[in-house]
N, C-alpha and C positions, 0 to 999 in steps of 0.2 A: 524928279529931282528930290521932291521931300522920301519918297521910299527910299532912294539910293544913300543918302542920308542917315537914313535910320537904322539902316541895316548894320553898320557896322557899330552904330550905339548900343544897340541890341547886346553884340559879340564882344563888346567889351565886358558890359554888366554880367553877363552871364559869366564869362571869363573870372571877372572878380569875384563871385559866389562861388564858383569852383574851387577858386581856391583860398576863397577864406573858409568851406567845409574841410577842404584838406587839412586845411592848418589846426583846424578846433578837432577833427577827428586825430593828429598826431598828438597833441598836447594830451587829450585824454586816452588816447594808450601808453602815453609817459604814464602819467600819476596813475594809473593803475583803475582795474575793477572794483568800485566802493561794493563795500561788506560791510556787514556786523559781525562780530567774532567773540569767543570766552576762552576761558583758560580751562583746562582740564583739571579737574582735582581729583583727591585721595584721600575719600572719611567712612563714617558707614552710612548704611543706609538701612531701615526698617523694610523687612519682605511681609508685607500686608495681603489682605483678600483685597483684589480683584478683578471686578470694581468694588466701592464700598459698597455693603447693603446698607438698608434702611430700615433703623431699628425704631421700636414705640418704646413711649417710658412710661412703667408702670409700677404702682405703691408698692413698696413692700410686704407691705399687709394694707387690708381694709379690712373695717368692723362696722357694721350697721346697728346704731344703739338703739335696742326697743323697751319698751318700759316692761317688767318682768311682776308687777302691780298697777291698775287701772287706777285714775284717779286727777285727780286737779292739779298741774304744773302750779308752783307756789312759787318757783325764783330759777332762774338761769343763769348762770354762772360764768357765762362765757360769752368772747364775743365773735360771731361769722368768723371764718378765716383764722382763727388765731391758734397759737401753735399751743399745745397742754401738754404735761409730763402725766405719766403712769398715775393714777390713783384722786388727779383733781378730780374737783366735784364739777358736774357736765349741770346735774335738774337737780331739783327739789320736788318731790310729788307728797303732796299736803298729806303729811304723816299721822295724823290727828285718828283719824278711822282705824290704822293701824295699831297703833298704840293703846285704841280702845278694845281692840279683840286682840291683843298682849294682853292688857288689864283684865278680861273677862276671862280667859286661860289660866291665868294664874290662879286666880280666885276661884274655880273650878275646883283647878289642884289642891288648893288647900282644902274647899271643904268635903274632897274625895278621899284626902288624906285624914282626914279628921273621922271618918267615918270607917276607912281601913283602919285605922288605929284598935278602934271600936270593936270591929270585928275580928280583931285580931285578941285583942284580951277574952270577947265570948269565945273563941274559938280553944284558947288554951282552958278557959276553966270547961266547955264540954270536953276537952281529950283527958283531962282527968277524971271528971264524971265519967265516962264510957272505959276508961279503964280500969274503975271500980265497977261497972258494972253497973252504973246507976239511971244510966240512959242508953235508951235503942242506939241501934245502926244507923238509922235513917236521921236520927236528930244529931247525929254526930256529922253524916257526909251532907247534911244542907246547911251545917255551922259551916264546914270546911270548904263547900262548893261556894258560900257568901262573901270568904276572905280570898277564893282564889278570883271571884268575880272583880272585887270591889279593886284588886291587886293591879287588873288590867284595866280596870278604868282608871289607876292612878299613872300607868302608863300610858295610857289613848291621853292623857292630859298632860303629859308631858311631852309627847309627839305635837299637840296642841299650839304648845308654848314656843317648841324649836320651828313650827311653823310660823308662826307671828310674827318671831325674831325675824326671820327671815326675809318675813314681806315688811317689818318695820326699816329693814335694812337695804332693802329693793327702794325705798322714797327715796336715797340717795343712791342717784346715780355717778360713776367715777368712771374716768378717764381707762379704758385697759390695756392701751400703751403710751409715747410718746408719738405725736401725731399732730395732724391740722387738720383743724373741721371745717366742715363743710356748708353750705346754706342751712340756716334754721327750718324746721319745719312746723315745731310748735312753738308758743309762745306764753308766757306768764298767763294765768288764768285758762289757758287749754285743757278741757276735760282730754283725757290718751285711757285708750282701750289696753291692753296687753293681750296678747303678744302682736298685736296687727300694724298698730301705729309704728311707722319709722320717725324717731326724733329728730336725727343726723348721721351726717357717713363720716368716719375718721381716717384718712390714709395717710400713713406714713411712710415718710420720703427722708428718713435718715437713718439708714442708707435707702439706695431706691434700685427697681431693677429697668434694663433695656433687654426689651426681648428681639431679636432679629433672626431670620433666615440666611442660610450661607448653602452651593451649590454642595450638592453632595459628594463632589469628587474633591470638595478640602475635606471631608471628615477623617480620613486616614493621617493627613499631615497634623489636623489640630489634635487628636488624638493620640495622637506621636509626642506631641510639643508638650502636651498638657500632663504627659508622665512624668515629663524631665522637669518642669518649671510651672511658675503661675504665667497664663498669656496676659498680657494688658492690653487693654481696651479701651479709646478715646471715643468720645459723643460730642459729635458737632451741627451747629444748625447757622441759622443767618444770624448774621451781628451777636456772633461772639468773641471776646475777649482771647480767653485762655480755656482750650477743650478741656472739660474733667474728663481723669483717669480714674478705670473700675479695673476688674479684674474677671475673667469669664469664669464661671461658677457651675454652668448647668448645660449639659448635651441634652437633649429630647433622645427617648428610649427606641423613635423609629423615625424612619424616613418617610418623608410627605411623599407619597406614590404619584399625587395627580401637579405636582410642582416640580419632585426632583429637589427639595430642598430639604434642609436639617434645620431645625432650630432650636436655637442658641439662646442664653440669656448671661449678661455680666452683673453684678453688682457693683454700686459708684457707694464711697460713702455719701457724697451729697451732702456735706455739710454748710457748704456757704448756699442750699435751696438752689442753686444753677441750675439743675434739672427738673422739671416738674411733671406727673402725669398726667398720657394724653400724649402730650409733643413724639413729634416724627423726627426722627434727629440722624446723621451719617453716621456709620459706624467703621471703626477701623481696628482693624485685629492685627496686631502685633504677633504673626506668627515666628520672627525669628530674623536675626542681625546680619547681614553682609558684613563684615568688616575690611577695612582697608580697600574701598571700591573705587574705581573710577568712574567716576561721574560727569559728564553734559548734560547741557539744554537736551531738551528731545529733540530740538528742533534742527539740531547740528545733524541728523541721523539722516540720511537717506536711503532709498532703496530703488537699486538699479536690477541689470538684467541678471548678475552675475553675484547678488544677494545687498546687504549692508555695505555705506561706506558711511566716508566721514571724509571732508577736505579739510587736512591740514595746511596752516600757515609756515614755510619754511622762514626761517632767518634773514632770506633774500625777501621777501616779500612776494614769493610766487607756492604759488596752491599744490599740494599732492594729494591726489585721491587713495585714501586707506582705508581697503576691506575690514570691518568689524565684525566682533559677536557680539549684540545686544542680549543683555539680560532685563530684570523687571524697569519697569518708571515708576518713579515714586515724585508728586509732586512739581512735575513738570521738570522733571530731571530724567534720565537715562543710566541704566551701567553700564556701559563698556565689557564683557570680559573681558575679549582678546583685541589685540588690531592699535592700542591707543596706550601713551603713558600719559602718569599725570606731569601737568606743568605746558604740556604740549597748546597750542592755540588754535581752537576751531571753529570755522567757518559757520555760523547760524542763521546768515539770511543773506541773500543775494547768490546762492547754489545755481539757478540757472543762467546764469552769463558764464561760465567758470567750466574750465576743464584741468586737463593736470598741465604746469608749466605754468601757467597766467599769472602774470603779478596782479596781485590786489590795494589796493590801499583802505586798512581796517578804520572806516569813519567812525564807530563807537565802540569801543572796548571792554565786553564786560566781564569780570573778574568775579570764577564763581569760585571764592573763597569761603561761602559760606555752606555751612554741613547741610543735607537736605533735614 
């Protein structure tokens, strides 16, 4: 009794699950396949390399300042890190020793000159004596050999003197470009050797270069570009604001044989320091405009048996499948050549439930109104 009982309680329940499935399976083929969807647009688009390479950023110049006179740092003038224009003063190397053998040169000279003088007045009264007749040959050419000696010792003492100048002028050391220094190496009271000792390294980074590698099958197209226009050039890394723009400047004269690659370098002016040498930074080469492109998500793209489609959203709320030509992706965008107008509404996520015919219902809307 209790099974015969149960059996039809059973075929009830079930009965009712039956068709409260049916009912929730009709209801959702009413409202239709949820999707995400965008709108197609029409702007330009930049035709970049690639992927991006990855470029290093390197001074513009470096100088390694070495002392060009040994001697005692007396004052330093600067501090670690800080930026210098052309011509400041970097050292002081205790000028005192120089300036005494400035002192002792000169003083040479004058009493070399005092002495040329000398031999230059004996010298004209024996050319009159020896032109009367009144003295030999031989006492004439050792007057004459005395004032040509003494003549070049007042030159060796004036080579003397522009040497002294020169190392009294070497105590001061100066800046010889605009630039940021680097770690100190010596310090106030430092005996420095010349030429051995390195004081500091200076690079300068306004402007600054990115050097990077690019496959060798762009070098025909950049080479192309680079006749008609300047290419630009953005440098990007993590947690940055706003990429700085350079300009490419430098082809390397051969190809890397064991890469396959060409490299490249651009110049940024770098004036607000954004770039520094050392950093590894993305690079992206502005070979040249699409204009007037249509543009999706990539993500709207697929690819079947029979190449590219795309499911467009009809007016009725049901899908049609349309063959595309895909051109480049730029920033998680797509161009479209052929197959797509702009304005049109495309299907970017819920693709496999979906065939042509099926109404969809678009749960978020996203409007790619903005340029890539």
């Amino acid at each position: 009794m209790k099974n015969s009982t149960l059996i039809p309680a059973l075929a009830v329940v079930a009965a009712m699950l039956v068709n409260g499935c049916s009912g929730g399976a009709k209801k959702g083929a009413g409202a239709g396949a949820p999707v995400l969807a965008a709108t197609a647009v029409e702007t330009n688009v930049p035709v970049q390399i690639n992927p991006p390479p990855v470029g290093h950023v390197l001074p513009y110049s470096t100088v390694t300042i070495r002392p060009q006179v040994g001697g005692v740092i007396s004052q330093v003038h600067f501090q670690e890190g800080q930026e210098v224009k052309k011509d400041d003063r970097l050292f002081t190397i205790d000028p005192r020793p120089m300036q005494a053998a400035l002192d002792a040169a000169r003083a040479a000279r004058a009493r070399d000159q005092a002495q040329l003088e000398n031999a230059r007045i004996q010298f004209d009264r024996e050319q009159k004596l020896f032109e009367q007749k009144l003295v030999s040959q031989d006492e004439f050419d050792t007057s004459k050999a005395g004032l040509d000696a003494l003549t070049g010792t007042v030159a060796a003492d004036q080579a003397a003197i522009t040497n002294a100048e020169l190392n009294l002028e070497y105590t001061e050391i100066r800046a010889p470009f605009d630039g940021r220094t680097g770690s100190l190496q010596f310090h106030e009271g430092n005996v420095v050797k010349s030429p051995d000792d390195t004081l500091l390294t200076i690079n300068q980074i306004h402007p600054i270069y990115v050097a990077f590698a690019v496959p060798e099958q762009y070098l025909p197209e950049i080479k192309r570009e680079m006749r008609e226009k300047t290419l630009k050039v953005t440098a990007t890394f993590q947690n940055m604001d706003a990429p700085p723009q350079g300009e490419l400047t430098f082809i390397d004269n051969a190809v890397d044989t064991l890469t396959g690659t060409i490299q490249l370098r651009a110049t940024f002016p770098n004036e607000d320091g954004t770039l520094w040498p050392g950093q590894f930074v993305q690079v992206a080469v502005m070979l040249a405009e699409l204009t007037n492109a249509i543009v999706v998500p990539s993500e709207a793209v697929q690819t079947g048996q029979d190449g590219d489609f795309i499911y467009v959203v009809k007016p009725d709320q049901t899908v049609e499948q349309q063959p595309v030509t895909i051109g480049i992706t730029y920033q998680g965008r797509t161009v479209v050549q052929s197959g797509l107008k702009a304005g049109e509404t495309v299907v970017t996520d819920g693709q496999l439930r979906l065939e042509p015919g099926v109404k969809v219902s678009i749960k978020s809307a996203i409007l790619s109104t903005n340029a890539p």
